[in-house]
PyMOL CGO cylinders between C-alpha atoms (Angstrom):
from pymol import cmd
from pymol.cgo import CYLINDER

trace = [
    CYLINDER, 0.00, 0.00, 0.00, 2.90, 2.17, 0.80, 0.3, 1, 1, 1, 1, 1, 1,
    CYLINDER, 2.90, 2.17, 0.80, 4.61, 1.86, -2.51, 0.3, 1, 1, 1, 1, 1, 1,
    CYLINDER, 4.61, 1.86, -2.51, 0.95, 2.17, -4.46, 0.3, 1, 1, 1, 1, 1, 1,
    CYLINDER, 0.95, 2.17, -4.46, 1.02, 6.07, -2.43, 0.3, 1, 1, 1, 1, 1, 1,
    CYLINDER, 1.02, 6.07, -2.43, 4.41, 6.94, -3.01, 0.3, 1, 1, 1, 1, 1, 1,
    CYLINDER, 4.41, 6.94, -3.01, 3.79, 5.98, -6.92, 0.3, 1, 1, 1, 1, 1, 1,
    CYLINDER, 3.79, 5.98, -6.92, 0.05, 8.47, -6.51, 0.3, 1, 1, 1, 1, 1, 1,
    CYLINDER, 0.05, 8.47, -6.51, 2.43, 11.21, -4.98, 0.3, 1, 1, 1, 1, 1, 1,
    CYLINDER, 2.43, 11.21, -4.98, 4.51, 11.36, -7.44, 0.3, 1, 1, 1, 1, 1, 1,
    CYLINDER, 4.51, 11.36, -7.44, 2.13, 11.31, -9.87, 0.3, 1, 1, 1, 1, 1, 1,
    CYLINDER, 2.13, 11.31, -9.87, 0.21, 14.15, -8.16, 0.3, 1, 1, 1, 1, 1, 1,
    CYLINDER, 0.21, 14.15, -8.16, 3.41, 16.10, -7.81, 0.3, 1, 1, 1, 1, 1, 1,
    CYLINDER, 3.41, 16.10, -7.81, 4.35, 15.82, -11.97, 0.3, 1, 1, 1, 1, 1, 1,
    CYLINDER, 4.35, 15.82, -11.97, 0.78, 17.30, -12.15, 0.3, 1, 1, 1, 1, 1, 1,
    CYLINDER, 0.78, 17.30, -12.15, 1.05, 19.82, -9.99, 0.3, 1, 1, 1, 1, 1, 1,
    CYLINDER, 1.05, 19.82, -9.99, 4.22, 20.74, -11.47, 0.3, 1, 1, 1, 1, 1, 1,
    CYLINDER, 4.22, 20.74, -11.47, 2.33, 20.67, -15.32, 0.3, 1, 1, 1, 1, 1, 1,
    CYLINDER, 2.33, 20.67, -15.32, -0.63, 22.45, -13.67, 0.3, 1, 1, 1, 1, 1, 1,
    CYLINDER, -0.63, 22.45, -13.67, 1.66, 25.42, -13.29, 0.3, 1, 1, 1, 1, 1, 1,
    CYLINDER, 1.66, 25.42, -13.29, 3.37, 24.90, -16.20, 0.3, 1, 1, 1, 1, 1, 1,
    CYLINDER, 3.37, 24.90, -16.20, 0.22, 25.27, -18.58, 0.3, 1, 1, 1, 1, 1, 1,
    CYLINDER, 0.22, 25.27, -18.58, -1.00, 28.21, -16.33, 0.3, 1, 1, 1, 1, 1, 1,
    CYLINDER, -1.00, 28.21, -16.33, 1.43, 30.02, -17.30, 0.3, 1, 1, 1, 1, 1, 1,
    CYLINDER, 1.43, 30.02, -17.30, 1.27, 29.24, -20.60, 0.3, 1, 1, 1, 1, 1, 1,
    CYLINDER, 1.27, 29.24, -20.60, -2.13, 30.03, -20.83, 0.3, 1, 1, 1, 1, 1, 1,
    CYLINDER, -2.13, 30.03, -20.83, -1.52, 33.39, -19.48, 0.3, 1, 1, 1, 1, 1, 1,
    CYLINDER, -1.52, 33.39, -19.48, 1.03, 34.44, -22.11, 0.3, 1, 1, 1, 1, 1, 1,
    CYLINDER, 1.03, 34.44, -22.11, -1.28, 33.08, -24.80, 0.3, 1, 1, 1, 1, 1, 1,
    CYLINDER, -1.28, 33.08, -24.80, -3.51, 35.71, -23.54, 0.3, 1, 1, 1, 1, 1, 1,
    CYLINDER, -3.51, 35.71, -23.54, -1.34, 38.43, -23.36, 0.3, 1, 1, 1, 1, 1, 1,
    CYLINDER, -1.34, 38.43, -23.36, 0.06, 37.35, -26.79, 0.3, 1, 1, 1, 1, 1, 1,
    CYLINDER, 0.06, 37.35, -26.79, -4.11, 37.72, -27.99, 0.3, 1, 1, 1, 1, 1, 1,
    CYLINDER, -4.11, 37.72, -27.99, -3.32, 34.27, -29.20, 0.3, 1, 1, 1, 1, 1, 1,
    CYLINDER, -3.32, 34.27, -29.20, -6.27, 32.52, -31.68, 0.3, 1, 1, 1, 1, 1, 1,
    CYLINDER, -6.27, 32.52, -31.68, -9.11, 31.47, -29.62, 0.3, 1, 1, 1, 1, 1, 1,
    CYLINDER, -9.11, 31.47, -29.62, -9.19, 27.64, -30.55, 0.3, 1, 1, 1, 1, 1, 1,
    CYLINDER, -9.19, 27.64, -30.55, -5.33, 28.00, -29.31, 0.3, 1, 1, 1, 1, 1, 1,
    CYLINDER, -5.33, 28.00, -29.31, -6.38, 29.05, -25.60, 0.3, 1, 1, 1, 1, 1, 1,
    CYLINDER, -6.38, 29.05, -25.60, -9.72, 26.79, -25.32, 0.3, 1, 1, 1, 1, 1, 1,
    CYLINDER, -9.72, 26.79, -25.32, -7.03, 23.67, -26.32, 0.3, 1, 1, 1, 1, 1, 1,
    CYLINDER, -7.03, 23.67, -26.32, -4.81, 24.76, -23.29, 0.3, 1, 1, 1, 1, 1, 1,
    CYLINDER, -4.81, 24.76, -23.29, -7.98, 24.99, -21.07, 0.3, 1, 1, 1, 1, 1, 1,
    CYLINDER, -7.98, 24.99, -21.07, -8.97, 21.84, -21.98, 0.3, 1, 1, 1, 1, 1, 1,
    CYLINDER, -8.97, 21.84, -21.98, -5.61, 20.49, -21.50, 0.3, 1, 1, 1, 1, 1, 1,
    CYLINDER, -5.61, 20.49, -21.50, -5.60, 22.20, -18.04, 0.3, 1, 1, 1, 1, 1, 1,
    CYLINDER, -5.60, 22.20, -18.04, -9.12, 21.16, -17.16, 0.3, 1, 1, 1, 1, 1, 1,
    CYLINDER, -9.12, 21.16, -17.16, -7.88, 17.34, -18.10, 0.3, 1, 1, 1, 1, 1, 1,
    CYLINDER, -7.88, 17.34, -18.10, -4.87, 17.28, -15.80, 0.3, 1, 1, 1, 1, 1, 1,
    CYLINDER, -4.87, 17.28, -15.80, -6.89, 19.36, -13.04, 0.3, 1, 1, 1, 1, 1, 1,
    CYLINDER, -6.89, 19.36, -13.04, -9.18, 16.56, -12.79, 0.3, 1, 1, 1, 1, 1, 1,
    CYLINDER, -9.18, 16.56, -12.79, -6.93, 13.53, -13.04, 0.3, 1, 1, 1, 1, 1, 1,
    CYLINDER, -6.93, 13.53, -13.04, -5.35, 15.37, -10.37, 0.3, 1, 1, 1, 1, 1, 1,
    CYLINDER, -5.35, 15.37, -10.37, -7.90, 15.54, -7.90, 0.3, 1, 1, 1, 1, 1, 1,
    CYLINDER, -7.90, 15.54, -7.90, -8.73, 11.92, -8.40, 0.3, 1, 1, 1, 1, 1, 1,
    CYLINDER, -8.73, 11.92, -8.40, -5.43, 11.11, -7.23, 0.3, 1, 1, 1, 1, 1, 1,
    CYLINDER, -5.43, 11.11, -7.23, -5.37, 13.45, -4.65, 0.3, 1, 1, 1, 1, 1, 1,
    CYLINDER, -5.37, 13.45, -4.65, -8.47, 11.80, -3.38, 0.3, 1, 1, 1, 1, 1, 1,
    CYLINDER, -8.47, 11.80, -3.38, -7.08, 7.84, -4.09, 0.3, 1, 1, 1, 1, 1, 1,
    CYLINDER, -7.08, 7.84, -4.09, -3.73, 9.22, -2.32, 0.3, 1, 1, 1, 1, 1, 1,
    CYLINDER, -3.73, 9.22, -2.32, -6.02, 10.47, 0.95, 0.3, 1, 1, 1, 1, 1, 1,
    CYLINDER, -6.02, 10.47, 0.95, -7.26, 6.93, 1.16, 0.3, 1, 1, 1, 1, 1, 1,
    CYLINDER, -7.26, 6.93, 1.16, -4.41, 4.63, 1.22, 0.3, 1, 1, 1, 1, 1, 1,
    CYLINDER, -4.41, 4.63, 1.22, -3.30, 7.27, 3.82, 0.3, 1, 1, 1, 1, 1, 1,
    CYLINDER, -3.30, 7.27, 3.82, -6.32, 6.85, 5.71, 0.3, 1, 1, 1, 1, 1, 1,
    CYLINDER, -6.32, 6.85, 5.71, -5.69, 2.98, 5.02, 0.3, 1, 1, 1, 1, 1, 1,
    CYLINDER, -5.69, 2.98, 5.02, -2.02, 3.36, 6.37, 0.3, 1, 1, 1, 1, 1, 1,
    CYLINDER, -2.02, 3.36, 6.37, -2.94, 4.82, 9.25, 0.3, 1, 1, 1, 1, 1, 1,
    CYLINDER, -2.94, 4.82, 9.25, -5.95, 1.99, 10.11, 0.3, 1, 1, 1, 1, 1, 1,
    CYLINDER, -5.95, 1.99, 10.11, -3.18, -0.48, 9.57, 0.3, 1, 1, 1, 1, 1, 1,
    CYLINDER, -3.18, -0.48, 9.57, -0.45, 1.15, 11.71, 0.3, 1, 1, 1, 1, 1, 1,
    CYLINDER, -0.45, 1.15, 11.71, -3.01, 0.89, 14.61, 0.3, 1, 1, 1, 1, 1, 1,
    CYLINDER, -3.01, 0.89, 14.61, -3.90, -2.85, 14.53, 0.3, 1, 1, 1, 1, 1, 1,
    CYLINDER, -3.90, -2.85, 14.53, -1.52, -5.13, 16.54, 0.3, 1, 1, 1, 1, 1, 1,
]
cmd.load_cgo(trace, "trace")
């Protein structure tokens, strides 16, 4: 369970880390008055990731939880 975490953490932190990445890109394509179908791409791109990221945040919260019933039993 432990290694099935680490693997969802990592995970969560490359998305984090692309997250901010296409933020920012997204911002200069608006400063840049970039074409329209250009920007809705990189919010769907965003929106994609966003999402996949809070599933894992959520599956990561619940082997934690499960870690922690574990630690307890005898």
């Amino acid at each position: 369970m432990a290694s099935a975490a680490k693997v969802r953490s990592r995970k969560l932190a490359a998305n984090k880390d692309r997250l901010n990445q296409l933020l920012a890109e997204l911002e200069e394509l608006c400063l840049e008055s970039a074409d329209v179908r250009e920007i809705k791409e990189q919010i769907s791109l965003t929106e994609k990731i966003y999402h996949e990221s809070d599933a894992l945040q959520g599956e990561l919260e619940l082997d934690v939880d499960v870690m922690r019933y574990e630690s307890r039993i005898p």
